[in-house]
MARSETI-595366 format. One record per atom (N, C-alpha, C, O): x, y, z. Coordinates in steps of 0.05 Angstrom, whole numbers, padded with zeros to 5 digits, always signed. Example, Ala and Ser with C-alpha at 12.3 -4.5 7.8 and 13.67 -1.06 7.14 Angstrom:
! MARSETI-595366
+00264-00114+00156 +00246-00090+00156 +00264-00066+00156 +00285-00066+00169 +00257-00045+00142 +00273-00021+00143 +00258+00001+00157 +00268+00023+00161 
! end
This chain:
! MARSETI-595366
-00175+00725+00403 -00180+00698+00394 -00163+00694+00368 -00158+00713+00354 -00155+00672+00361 -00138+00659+00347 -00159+00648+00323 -00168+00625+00320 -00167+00678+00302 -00181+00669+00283 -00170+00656+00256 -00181+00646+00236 -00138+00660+00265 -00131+00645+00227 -00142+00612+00224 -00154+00605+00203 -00136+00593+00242 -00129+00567+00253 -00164+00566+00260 -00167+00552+00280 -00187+00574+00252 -00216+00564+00257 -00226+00562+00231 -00230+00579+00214 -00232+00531+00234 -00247+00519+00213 -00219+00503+00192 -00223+00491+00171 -00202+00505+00201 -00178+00489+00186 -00186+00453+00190 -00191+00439+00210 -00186+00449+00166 -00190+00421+00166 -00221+00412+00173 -00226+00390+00183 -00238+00429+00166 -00273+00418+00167 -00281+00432+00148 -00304+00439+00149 -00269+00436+00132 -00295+00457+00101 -00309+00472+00105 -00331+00471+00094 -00303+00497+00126 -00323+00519+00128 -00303+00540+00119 -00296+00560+00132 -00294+00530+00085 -00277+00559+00071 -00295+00559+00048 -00287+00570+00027 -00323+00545+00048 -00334+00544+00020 -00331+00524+00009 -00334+00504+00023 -00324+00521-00022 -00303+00507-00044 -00296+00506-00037 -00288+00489-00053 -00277+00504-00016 -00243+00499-00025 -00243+00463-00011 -00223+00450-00014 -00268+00449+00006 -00269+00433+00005 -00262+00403-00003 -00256+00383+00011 -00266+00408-00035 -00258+00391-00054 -00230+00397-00052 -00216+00379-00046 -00220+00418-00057 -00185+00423-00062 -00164+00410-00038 -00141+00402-00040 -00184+00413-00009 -00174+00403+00010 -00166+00371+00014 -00146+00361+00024 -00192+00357+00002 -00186+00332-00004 -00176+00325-00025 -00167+00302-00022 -00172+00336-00050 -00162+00326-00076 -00127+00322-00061 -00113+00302-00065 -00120+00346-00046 -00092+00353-00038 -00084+00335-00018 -00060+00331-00019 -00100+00318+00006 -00093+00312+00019 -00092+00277+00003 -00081+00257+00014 -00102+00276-00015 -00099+00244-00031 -00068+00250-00040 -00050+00233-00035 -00061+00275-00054 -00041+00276-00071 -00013+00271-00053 +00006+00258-00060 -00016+00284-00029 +00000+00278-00014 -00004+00254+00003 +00016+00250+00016 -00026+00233+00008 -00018+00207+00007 -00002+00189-00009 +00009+00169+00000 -00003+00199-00038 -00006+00184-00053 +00034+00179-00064 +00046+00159-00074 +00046+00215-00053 +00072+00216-00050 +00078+00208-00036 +00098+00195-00041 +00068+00207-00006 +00087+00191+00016 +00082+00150+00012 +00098+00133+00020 +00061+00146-00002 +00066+00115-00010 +00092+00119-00028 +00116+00118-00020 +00084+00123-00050 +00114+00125-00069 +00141+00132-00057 +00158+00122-00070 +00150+00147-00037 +00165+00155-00029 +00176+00131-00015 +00199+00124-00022 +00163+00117+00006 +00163+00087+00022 +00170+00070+00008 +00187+00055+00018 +00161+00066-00024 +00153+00041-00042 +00189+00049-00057 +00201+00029-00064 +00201+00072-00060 +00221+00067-00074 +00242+00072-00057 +00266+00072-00064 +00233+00077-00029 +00263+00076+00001 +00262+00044+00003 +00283+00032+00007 +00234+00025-00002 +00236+00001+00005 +00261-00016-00020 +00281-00029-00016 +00248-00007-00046 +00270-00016-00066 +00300-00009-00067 +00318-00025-00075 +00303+00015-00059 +00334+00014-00052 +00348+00010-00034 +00372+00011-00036 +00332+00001-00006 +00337-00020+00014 +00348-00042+00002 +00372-00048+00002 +00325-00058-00009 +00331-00080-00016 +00323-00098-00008 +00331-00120-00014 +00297-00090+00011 +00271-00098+00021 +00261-00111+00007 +00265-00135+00013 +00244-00109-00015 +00233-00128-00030 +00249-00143-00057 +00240-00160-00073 +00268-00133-00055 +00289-00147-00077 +00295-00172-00068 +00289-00171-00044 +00303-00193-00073 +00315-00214-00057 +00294-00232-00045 +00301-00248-00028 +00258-00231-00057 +00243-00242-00038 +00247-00272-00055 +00248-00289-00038 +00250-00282-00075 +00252-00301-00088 +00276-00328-00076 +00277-00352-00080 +00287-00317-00065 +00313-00328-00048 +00302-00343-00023 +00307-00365-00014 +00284-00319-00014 +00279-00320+00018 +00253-00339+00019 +00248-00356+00036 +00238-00331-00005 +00216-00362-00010 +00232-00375-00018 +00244-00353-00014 +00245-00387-00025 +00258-00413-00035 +00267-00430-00004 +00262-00453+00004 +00282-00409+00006 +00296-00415+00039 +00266-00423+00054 +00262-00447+00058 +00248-00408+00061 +00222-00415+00067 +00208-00439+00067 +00203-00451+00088 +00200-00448+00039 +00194-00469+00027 +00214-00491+00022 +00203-00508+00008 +00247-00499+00029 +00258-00511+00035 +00247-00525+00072 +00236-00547+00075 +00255-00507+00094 +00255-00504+00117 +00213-00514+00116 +00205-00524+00137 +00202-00513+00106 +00168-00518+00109 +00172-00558+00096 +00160-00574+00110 +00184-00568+00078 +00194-00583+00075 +00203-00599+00090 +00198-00623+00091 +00216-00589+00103 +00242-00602+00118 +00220-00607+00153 +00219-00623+00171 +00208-00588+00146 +00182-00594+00188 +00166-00616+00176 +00163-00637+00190 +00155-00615+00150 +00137-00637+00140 +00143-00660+00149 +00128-00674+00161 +00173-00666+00143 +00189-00689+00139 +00183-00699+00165 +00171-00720+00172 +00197-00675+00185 +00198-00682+00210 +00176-00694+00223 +00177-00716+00233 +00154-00677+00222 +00120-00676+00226 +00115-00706+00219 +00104-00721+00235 +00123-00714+00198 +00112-00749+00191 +00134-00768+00197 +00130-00792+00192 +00160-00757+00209 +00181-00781+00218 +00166-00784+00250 +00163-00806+00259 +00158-00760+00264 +00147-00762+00293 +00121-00785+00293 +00119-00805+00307 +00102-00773+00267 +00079-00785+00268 +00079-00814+00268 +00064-00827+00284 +00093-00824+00252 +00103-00851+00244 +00111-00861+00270 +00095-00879+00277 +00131-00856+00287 +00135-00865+00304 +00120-00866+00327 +00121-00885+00343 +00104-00842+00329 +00087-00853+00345 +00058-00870+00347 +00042-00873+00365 +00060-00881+00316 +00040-00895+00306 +00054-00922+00320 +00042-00937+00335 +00081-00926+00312 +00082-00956+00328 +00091-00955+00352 +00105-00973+00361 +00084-00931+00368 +00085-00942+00402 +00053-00940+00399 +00039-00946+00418 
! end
């Protein structure tokens, strides 16, 4: 039987419990950061100020549309 690999990942080493989870946050907590500064040198979240502006132009611009339709079909 394959005793190294029993009880890995359920806390039947004692203590070491806590260490298991303290470690497995720490390594969440690298792979966010890791994501959060591949996204910044993408360039992913750089440039969102642009893209709302383009957004909120184009949401504008359906409004317009939305009440030139409405209008007209107020006088048929």
């Amino acid at each position: 039987m394959a005793y190294g690999m029993m009880g890995t990942g359920t806390g039947l080493m004692g203590g070491f419990e806590l260490y298991g989870f303290i470690l497995n946050i720490i390594l969440i907590l690298i792979v966010v950061a890791v994501v959060i500064v591949l996204l910044n040198k993408s360039n992913y979240m750089a440039g969102g100020n642009e893209q709302l502006t383009r957004i909120e132009k184009d949401m504008e611009d359906v409004k317009k549309t939305v009440e030139e339709i409405k209008n007209k079909l107020d006088e048929i």
